[in-house]
N, C-alpha and C positions, 0 to 999 in steps of 0.2 A: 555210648548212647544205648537206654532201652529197648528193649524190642517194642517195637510197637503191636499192639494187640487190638485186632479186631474184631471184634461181634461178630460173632457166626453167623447171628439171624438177628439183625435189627430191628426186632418187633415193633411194629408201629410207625417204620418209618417209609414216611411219603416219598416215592420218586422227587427228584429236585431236579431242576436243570444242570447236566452238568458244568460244571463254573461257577455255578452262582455264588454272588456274593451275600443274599439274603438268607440262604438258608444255610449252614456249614456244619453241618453234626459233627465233624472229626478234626482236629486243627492239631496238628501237631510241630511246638516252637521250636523243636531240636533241629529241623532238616526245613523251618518254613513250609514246609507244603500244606495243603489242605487236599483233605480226602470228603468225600462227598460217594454215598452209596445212591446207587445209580437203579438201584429196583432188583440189580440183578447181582449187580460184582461191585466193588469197591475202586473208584477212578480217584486220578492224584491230577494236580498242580500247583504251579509257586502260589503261594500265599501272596493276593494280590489281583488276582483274579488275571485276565487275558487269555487269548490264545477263542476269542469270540467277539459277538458283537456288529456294532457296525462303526466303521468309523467315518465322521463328520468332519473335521477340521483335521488339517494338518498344517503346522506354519515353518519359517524359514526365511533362510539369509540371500541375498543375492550373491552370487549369477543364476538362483532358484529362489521361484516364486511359485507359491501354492493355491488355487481358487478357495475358497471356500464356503461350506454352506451347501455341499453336495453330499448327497452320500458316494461319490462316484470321485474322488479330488480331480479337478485338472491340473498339473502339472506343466509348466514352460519354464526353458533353459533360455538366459539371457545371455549374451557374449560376454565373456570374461576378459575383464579389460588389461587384469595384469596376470600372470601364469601361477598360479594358485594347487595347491594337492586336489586332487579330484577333479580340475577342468581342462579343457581344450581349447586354445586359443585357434580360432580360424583366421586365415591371412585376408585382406581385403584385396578386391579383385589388382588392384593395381600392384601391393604388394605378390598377389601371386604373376603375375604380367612380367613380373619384373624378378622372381625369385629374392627379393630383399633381404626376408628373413626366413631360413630353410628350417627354425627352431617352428613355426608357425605352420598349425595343415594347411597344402592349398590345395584349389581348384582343380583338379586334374585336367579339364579342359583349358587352361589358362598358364599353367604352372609345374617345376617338379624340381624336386630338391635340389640343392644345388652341390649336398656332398653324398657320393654318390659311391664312395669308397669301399663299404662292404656288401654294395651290391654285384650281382655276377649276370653276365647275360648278356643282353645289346638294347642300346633306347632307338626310337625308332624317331626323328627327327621331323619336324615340322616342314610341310612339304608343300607346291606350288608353282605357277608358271611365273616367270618374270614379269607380266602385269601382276602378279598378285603377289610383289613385294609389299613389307608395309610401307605404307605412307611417311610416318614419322622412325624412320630405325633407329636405334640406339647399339652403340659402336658394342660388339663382341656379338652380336646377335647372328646364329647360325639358321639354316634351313636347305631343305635338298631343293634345287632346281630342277621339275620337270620337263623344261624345255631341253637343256642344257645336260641334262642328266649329272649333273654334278653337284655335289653340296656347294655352298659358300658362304661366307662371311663376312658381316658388315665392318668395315673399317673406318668409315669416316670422312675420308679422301676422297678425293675428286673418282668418279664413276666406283664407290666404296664399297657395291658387290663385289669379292672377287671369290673366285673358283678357289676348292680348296685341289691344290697339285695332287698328282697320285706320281708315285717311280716306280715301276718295276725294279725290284733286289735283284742287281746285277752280280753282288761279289765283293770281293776287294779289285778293282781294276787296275792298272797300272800306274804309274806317274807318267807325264807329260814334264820333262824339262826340258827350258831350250838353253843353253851354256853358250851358244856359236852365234853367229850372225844369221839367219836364216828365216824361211818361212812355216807359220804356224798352221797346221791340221785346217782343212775349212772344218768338221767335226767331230766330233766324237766323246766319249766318256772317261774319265779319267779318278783316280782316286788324288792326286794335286799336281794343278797346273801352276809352274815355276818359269817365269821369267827371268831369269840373271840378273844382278847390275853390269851394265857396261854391252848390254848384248841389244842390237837391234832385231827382235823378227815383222816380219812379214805378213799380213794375214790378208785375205783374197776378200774382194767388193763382198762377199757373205758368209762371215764367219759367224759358227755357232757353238762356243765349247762348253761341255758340263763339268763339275767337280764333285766329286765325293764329299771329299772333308774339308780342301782349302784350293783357294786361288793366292798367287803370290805373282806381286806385279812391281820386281824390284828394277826392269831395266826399260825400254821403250818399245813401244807397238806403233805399227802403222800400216794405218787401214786403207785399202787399194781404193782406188775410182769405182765408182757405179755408172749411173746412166751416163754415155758422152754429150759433149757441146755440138751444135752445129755449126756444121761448116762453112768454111767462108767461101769455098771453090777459086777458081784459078782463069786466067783469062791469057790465051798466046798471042790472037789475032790483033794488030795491029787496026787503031780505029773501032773495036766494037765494044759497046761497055756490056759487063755480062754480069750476074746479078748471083750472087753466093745463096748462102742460107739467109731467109728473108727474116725480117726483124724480130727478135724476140721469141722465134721458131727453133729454138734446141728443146731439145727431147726430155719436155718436163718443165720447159721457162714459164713463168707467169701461171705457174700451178702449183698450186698447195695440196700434198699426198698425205694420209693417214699412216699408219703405221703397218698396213698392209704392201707400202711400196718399200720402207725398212731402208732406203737408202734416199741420200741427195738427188736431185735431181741438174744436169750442162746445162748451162747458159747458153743463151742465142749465138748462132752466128750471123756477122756482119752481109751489109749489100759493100757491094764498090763498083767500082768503075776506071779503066786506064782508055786513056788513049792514047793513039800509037804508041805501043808498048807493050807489056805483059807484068804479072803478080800476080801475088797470091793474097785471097782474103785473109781474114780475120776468125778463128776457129773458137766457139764457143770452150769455158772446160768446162770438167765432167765433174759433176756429184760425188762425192765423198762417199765410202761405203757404209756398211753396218756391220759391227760386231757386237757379237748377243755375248756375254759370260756367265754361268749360272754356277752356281754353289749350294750345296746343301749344308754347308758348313759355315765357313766364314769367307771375306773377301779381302784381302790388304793390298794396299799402293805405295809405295814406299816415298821417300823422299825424292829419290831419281826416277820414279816412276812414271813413265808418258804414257799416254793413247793418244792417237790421232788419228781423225777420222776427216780431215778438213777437204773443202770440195777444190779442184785445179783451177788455177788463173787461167783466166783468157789469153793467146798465144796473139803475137802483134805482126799484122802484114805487110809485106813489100810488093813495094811495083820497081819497073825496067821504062822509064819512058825517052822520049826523045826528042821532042818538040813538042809534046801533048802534055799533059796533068794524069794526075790520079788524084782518087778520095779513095781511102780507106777507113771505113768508119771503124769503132772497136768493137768489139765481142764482147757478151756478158761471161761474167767468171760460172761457176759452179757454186749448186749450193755445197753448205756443210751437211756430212751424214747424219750417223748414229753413230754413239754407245750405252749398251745396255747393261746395267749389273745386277744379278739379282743372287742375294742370299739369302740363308735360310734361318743364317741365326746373327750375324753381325756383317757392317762391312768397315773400315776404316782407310782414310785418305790420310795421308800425311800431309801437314799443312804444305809442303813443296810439291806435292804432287798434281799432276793437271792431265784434263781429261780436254783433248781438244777438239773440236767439232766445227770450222768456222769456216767462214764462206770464201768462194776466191775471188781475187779481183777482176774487173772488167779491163780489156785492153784499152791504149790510146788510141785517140783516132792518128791516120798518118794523109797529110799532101804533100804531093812531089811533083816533079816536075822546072817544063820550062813557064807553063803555064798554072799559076795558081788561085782558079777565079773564085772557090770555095773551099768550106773550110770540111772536115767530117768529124763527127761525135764520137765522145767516149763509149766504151760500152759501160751498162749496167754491174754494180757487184754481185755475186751472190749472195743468198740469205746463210744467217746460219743457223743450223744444224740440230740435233738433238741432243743431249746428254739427260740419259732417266738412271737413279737410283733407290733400288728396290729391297729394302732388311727393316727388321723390327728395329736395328739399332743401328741408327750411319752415325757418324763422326767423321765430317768434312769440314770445309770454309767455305767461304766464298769464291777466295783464286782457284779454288781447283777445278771450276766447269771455267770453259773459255767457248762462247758460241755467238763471238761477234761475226757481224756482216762483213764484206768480204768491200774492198773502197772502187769508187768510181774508177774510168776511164777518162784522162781528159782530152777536151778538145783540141783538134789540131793547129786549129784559130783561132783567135779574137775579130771579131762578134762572132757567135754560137754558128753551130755548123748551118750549114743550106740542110733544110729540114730533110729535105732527099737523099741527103747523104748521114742518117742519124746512126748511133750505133745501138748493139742490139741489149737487152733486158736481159739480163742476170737472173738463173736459175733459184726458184722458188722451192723451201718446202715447211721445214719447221719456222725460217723467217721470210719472208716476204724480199723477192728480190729486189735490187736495184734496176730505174727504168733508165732509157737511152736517153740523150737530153735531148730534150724537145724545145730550146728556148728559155728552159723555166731556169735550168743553171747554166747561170752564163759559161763556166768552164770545164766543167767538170759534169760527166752520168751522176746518176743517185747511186749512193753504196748499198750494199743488202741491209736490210733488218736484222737483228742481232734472234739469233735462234731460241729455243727455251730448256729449260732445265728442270728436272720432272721428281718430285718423291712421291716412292710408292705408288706407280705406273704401273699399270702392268701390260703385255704385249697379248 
């Protein structure tokens, strides 16, 4: 290319506006530009003018639309319906509510990604008293409890707040095996608890054991009494009737407990009566206990595998008489306990395995004697019991909870006892006990209510 050569002194020539397209004394097509002497010095630009002016119109595609007709454009961004080079798609509020699509910006007050994986730091969790759950929750939804001071998580399930656990890092702890016939720790911590087949142990009215890694429940457990029956007391004197534990009055009868009492509750003890003579009542049983098992790991039952937590049958009375009568009415049995499972990451039942929890039965009534002018009532059954199972993944049946009622007592007569001599009401708690008969069964007390059986409880 040339050198280009310019006039030292443009004689004659007018200032112009720089740019202008009207006036151009210098155009040079090698390099496009045009030169325009400016009065003073010699100024360049592309050939074509620009780089001044004003501009009036500007047009465009959607998700941008331009006003025009201003010298000033207005400009507005319309939402970009599908994700395009150059836009931003924003989530709508219910997609951010709900995190749907993490590809979409959300709401910060509403919303936050949902991967979260090269981020470093701590999120600080949506926070609240337990009136200010929400109203409609949706199952995975977390948030800290100011009441409670604890986080927790909606699950779904019946009371579907639940606390999320914390453990204190204890270690590797020891095992817990039992190989013998014997009784089990009421507590403690364990890295895995082993039950043998073929071994029976023992565990006391309130056992609570934890596990590390695994529970293993290859042989039989059985869980001690809790609350006792009332008693039916005792009569020496000859000629006086004296009066045991009055109807339905064992410790916990005709009461339904929460989970804060964590055991069955004794059936009533009997009234009676001898003459000339002596006996002993009719003693309520005792409630079945509670055992808790926790696992951070998994939990298994094998095919030989028992729990039993069942509440004690009512005990049945004798009289000494001699020419008098006795009534001894019967006693309510006990209810069924608890067992509780809870794992962290699975539990599994073998279809032959059973978890027993059931009520006991109420005593017969008994008359004796030379003299038999009435007759005395059954006692009540007990209710049964509780069985809860608590993992992200159980695999059970049906046979393996057993938390039937516990069966009447029958009458010691036909037609139904003399209502004065009725027997007593069958301990209450997960089921409803059996009552004394009062006439309505002609032979037989009412048995307990069959107990209930719980997923995903928690204590």
């Amino acid at each position: 290319m040339a050198a280009i050569v310019f006039p030292a002194n443009p004689a004659g020539q007018t200032p112009v506006n720089t740019f202008s397209t009207t006036s151009t004394p210098f155009a040079n097509t090698s390099n496009s530009f045009t030169y325009t002497w400016s009065g003073t010095a010699w100024t360049s630009a592309p050939s074509g003018g620009g780089g001044g002016g004003t501009v009036t119109t500007v047009s465009g595609t959607l998700p941008i639309s331009v006003a025009t007709g201003t010298s000033t454009p207005v400009i507005s961004i319309a939402a970009a319906s599908t994700t395009a080079t150059g836009s931003i798609q924003i989530a709508t509020l219910a997609e951010a509510a709900t995190g749907t699509n993490f590809l979409k910006a959300l709401t910060p007050a509403t919303g936050v990604p949902k991967d979260a994986a090269t981020m470093t730091g701590a999120a600080i969790m949506p926070s609240g008293t337990t009136a200010q759950e929400p109203a409609a929750p949706v199952v995975g939804m977390q948030r800290y409890n100011t009441d409670t001071g604890y986080e927790e998580v909606y699950t779904g399930v019946t009371n579907g707040w639940r606390k999320l656990a914390y453990y204190t890092p204890l270690g590797t702890p020891p095992d817990l095996i039992i190989s013998a016939d014997g009784p089990l720790p009421n507590g403690g911590y364990y890295d895995n608890i082993i039950i043998n087949a073929g071994v029976t142990a023992t565990a006391s009215a309130s056992t609570s054991l934890r596990a590390k890694t695994s529970i293993q429940i290859n042989g039989t457990v059985i869980v001690g009494p809790s609350f006792p029956g009332g008693l039916g007391g005792s009569a020496a004197s000859a000629g006086i009737a004296t009066v045991g534990g009055s109807i339905g009055q064992g410790f916990g009868a005709e009461r339904t407990y929460g989970y804060s009492a964590l055991a069955g509750t004794g059936g009533g003890g009997a009234q009676f009566s001898v003459d000339a003579g002596s006996g002993n009542g009719s003693n309520g049983g005792a409630g079945g206990g509670a055992l808790i098992l926790r696992s951070e790991g998994n939990i298994t039952v094998g095919a030989a595998g028992v729990i039993t937590a069942d509440g004690d049958p009512a005990s049945v009375g004798a009289a000494t008489v001699g020419t008098g009568g006795a009534a001894i009415p019967g006693a309510g049995g006990g209810s069924g306990g608890m067992i509780y499972l809870e794992a962290a990451i699975s539990i599994t039942l073998n279809a032959a395995a059973r978890l027993n929890a059931r009520g006991g039965a109420g005593s017969d009534g008994f008359s004796g004697g030379s003299i038999v002018a009435y007759g005395a009532g059954g006692g009540g059954g007990g209710g049964g019991g509780y069985v809860i199972v608590t993992s992200p993944a159980n695999t059970t049946t049906g046979a393996n909870f057993v938390v039937t009622g516990g069966a009447g007592g029958v009458d010691s007569t036909t037609p139904p006892a003399d209502p004065s001599k009725l027997g007593a009401n069958g301990g209450s708690w997960a089921g409803l006990g059996g009552l004394n008969d009062a006439g309505v069964h002609p032979n037989i007390a009412g048995p307990g209510a069959a107990g209930q059986t719980l997923f995903n409880a928690t204590l």
